[in-house]
C-alpha positions in Angstrom: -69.1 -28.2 26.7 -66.1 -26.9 28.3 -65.5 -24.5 31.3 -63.4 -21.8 30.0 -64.5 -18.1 30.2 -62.6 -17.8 26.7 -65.4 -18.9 24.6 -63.6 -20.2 21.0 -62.1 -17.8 18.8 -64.3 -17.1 15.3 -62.8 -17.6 12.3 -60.1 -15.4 11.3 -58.5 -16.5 7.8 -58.2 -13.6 5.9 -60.3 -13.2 2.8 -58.6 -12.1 0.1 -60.9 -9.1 -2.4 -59.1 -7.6 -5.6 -60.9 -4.8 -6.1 -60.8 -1.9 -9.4 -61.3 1.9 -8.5 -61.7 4.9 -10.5 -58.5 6.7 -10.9 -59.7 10.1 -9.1 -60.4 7.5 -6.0 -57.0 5.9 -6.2 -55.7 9.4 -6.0 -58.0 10.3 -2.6 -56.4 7.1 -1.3 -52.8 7.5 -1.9 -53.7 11.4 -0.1 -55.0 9.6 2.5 -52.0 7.7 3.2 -50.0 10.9 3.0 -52.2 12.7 5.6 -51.8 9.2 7.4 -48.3 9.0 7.5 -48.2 12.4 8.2 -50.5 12.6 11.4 -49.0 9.0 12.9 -45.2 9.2 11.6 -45.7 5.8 9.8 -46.1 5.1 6.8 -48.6 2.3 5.5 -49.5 0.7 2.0 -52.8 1.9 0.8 -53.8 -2.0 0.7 -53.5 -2.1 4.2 -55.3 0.8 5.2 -58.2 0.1 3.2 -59.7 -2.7 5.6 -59.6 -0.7 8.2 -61.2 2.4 6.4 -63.8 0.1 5.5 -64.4 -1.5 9.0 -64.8 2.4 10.3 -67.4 3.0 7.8 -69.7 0.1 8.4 -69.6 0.6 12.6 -70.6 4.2 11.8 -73.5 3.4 10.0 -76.5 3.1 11.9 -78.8 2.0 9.4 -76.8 -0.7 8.2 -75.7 -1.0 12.2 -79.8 -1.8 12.5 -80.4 -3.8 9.8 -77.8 -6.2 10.4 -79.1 -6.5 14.1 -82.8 -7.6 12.8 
């Protein structure tokens, strides 16, 4: 076992989803990235936001928050 305070790095190899939405969802997206580019002066491929929309979601949800904890 080794000394380091760094303890190893978890995998982080991308995992690739393709994913279908319903148009009127697309259309909320591509708004988002408007308001997104808007607020932030950058623009950013819906793709790319999505990930991190998602990752905000689950961290706000405390019941999912407490049943992955059990």
């Amino acid at each position: 076992m080794s000394d380091l305070k760094l303890a190893q790095l978890p995998d982080r190899t991308p995992v690739k989803l393709g994913i279908s939405v319903m148009p009127d969802l697309h259309q909320a997206l591509v708004a988002y990235a408007a308001l997104y580019a808007q607020a932030y002066g950058r623009e950013e491929p819906v793709a790319d936001l999505i990930p991190a929309m998602l990752a905000a979601f689950l961290e706000s949800d405390r019941a999912f928050s407490k049943g992955r904890s059990k």
